[in-house]
N, C-alpha and C positions, 0 to 999 in steps of 0.2 A: 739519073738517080732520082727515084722518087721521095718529094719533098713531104717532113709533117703535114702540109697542109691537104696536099694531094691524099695522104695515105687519110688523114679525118674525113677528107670529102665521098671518100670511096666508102669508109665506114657509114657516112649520112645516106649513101645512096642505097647500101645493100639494107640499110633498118627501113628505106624508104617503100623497099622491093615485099615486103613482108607487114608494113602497116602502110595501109593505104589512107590518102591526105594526113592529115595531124603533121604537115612539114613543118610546124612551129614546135610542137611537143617535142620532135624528135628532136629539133636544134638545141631546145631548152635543157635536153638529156644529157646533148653532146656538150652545150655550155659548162652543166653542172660536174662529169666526166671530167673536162680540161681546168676547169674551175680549182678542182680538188676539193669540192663540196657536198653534200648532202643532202638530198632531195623531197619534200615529200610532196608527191602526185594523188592529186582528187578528182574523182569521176565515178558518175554512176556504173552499175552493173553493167558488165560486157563492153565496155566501153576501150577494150585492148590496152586497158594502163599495165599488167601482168607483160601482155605479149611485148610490149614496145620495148620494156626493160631486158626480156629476155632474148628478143634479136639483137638488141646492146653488147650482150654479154653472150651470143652466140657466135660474131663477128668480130670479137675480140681476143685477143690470145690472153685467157684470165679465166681463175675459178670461178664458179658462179656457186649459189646457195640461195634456195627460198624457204624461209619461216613463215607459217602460216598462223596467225595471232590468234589466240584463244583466252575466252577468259581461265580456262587453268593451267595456262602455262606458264613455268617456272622461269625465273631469273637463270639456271643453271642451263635451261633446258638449249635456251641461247650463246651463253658467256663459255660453255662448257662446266667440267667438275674434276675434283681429284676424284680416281677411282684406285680401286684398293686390289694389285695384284699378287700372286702367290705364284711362286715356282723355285723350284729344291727345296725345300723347306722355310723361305724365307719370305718375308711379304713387305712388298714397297708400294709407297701410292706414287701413282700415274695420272699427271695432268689432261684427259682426254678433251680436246679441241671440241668446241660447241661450232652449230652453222654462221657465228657471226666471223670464223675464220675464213675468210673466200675473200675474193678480190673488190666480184660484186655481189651484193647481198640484197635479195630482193625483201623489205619486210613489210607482208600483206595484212592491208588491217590492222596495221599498228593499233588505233584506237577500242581493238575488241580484247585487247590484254590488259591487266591490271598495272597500276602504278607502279610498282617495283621491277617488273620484264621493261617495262617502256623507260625507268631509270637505269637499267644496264644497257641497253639497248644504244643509248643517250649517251653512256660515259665512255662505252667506245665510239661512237664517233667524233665525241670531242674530243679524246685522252688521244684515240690511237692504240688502244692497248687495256687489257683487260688485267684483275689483276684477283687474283684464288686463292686464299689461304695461304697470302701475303705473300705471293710469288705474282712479277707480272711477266705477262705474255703481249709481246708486242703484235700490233697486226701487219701484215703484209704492206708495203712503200705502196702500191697502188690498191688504195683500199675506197669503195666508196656504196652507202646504203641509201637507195632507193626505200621509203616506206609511202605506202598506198593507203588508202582512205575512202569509202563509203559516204556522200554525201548526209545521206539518206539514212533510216533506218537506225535510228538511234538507242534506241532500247537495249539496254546490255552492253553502253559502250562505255569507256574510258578516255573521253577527249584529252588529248594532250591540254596541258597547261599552258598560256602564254609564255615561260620561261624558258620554255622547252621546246616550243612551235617556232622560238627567234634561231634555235641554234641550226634550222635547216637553213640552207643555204637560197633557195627558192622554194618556193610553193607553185608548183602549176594546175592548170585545170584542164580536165579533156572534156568537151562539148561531143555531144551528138555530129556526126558527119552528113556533109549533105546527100541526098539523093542518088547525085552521080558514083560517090566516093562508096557511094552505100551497094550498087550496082558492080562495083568493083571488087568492093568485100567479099561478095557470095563468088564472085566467077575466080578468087583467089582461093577461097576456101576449099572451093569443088577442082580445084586442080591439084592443093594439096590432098585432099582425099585419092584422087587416081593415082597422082606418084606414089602414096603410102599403098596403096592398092596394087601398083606394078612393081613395087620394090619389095613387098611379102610372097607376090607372087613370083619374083625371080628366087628368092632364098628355096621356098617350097619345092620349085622343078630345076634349081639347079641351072639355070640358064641366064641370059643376059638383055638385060635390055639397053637400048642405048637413054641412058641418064645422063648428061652434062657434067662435067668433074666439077666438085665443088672445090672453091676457089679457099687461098688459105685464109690466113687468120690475121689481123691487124694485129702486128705486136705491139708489147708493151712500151717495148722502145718509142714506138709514136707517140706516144702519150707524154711520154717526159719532155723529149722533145719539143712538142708543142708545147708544153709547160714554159719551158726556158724561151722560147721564142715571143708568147704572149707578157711574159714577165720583162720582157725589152719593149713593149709596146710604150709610147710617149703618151704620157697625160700632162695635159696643159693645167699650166694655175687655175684659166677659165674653168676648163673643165671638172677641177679639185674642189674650185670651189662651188662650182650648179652643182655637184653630187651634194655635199656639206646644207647649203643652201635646201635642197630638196628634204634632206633629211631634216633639216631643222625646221622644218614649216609644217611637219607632222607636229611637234613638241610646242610649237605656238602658232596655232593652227587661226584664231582669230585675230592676230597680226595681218593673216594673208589675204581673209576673206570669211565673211559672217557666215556663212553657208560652211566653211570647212570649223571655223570656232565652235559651231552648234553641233557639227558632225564628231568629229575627235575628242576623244576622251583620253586615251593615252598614247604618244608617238611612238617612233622606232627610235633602237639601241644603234649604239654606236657600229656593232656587226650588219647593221645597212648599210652605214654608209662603206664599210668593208666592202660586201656583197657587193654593190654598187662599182664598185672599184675594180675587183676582178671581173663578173661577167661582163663590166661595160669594156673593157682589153680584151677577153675573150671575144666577145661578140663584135670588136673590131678586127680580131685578127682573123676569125673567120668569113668574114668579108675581105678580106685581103690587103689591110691596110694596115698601116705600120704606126695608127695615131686614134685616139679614141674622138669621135664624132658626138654632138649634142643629141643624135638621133641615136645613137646607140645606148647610152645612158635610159633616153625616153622609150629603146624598146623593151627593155628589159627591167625597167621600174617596176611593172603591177605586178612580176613574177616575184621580184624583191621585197618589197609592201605588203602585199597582200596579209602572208601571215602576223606582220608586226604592229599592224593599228589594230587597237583596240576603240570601237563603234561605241556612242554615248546611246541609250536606251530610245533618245527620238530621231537617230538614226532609222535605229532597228525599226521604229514604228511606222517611218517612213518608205520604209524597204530599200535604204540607201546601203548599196552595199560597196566593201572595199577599192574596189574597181573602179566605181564613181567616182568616187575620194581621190582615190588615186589620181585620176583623167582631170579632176579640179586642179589635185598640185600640180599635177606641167601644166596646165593653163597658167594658171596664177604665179608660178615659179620663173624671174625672166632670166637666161644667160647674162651674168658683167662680168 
């Protein structure tokens, strides 16, 4: 019988088969997935943060839905709307489902929409449920949004607010790939082009080629399951309190160290050390262990942090950015 974990690793392998390197990104996706959290992913153009989401949710037995952010797009246009039906003579209004009903929601460019779309956006992921002219609609038991982000290119955008950057669950980044991984990209690309190329040309004449069955679909079942099995994972005192400890050395940052006092201007919320709490169980169980590790906390920290400190101005001048910060507190943070 094949186990949760088997059945996750299989899902790591087939997103692995369709984005080439970024095997941390992918983990990070798969963490946030088992997490039961909320994502927001940043990287410049072309950079496969779209694609990675959607072999997630290609290899998944789940709806998918992608909203493309716009600065005129409406709160409804997402959340849904009553619409107003007529038939025999009588007319009733109809709650019609917007895209944020899907399992997974891919939402691009969160920061090119205005503040009111990015507050509905926000209150289903926190609530779980939306709610319309004082009717609510709950979302789907496995629900979770991916929102993607434009480093760059700022003109005409709507930065989330730090209040609202804390309630994702991680932040990650996808870097440029190297060389090799880059060599791999095209000869991937140019093989999807000939299958799509011999798969229009078998519809056209009617004939057959030999294509590989694709394989099924990771149910949902796996999911829960791994839920339940990570939520038995053992955290030590030690380790209850290095996460506590970590998170409180953002909040009195010149306690720790005059370089991080001069750096920090505001620490993280208590949903760190949350955060902290689940991916670091997550990210033990996916290594195969049954007890969370001090290295597993320290790998999954920057993705934790990052969005939750806020940088004092001779940071910024410095060009000291979260990361660093970050790599100071587990220097300076010791395990007792």
């Amino acid at each position: 019988m094949t186990t949760p974990l088997q059945q996750i690793q299989s899902l790591r392998e087939r997103m692995q088969q369709s984005i080439i390197g970024q095997h941390e990104v992918i983990e990070r996706l798969i963490i946030g997935l088992l997490a039961n959290g909320n994502l927001l992913v940043e990287g410049l153009p072309g950079l496969a943060k779209t694609r990675a989401i959607k072999a997630m949710a290609k290899n998944l037995e789940a709806d998918f839905s992608r909203i493309q952010f716009t600065p005129d797009l409406l709160p409804s246009d997402v959340t849904g709307t009553e619409v107003y039906h007529q038939a025999g003579g009588e007319g009733t209004f109809r709650f019609e489902q917007g895209p944020i009903f899907a399992n997974i929601v891919l939402a691009d460019e969160i920061n090119r929409a205005p503040a009111k779309v990015q507050a509905a956006l926000l209150e289903a992921m926190e609530e779980r449920q939306v709610t319309v002219s004082g009717t609510t609609h709950k979302m789907e038991p496995l629900f979770m949004v991916m929102a993607t982000q434009n480093p760059v290119e700022q003109e005409g955008t709507y930065p989330l607010p730090e209040a609202q950057m804390d309630r994702f669950l991680m932040h990650v980044l996808i870097t440029y790939p190297p060389v090799e991984d880059e060599v791999k990209v095209i000869e991937l690309v140019r093989a999807e082009e000939q299958k799509a190329l011999a798969s229009t040309s078998e519809k056209s004449t009617g004939g057959k080629t030999d294509q590989p069955e694709e394989r099924s679909a990771i149910p949902q079942s796996a999911i829960f399951d791994a839920r339940a099995e990570i939520a038995a994972i053992h955290v030590s005192e030690a380790i209850a309190k290095y996460m506590a400890d970590l998170v409180y050395a953002t909040r009195t940052p010149a306690a720790y160290s005059d370089d991080l006092g001069r750096w920090i201007e505001i620490g993280a919320s208590p949903r760190a050390s949350i955060a902290l709490d689940k991916c670091g169980r997550t990210h033990a169980w996916l290594n195969g262990r049954d007890y969370v590790d001090p290295l597993d906390i320290q790998a999954i920290a920057p993705e934790v942090f990052r969005h939750r400190l806020t940088l004092t101005f001779e940071a910024e001048g410095d060009s000291v950015t979260p990361d660093k910060v970050i790599e100071e507190i587990i220097k300076t943070v010791a395990l007792t």
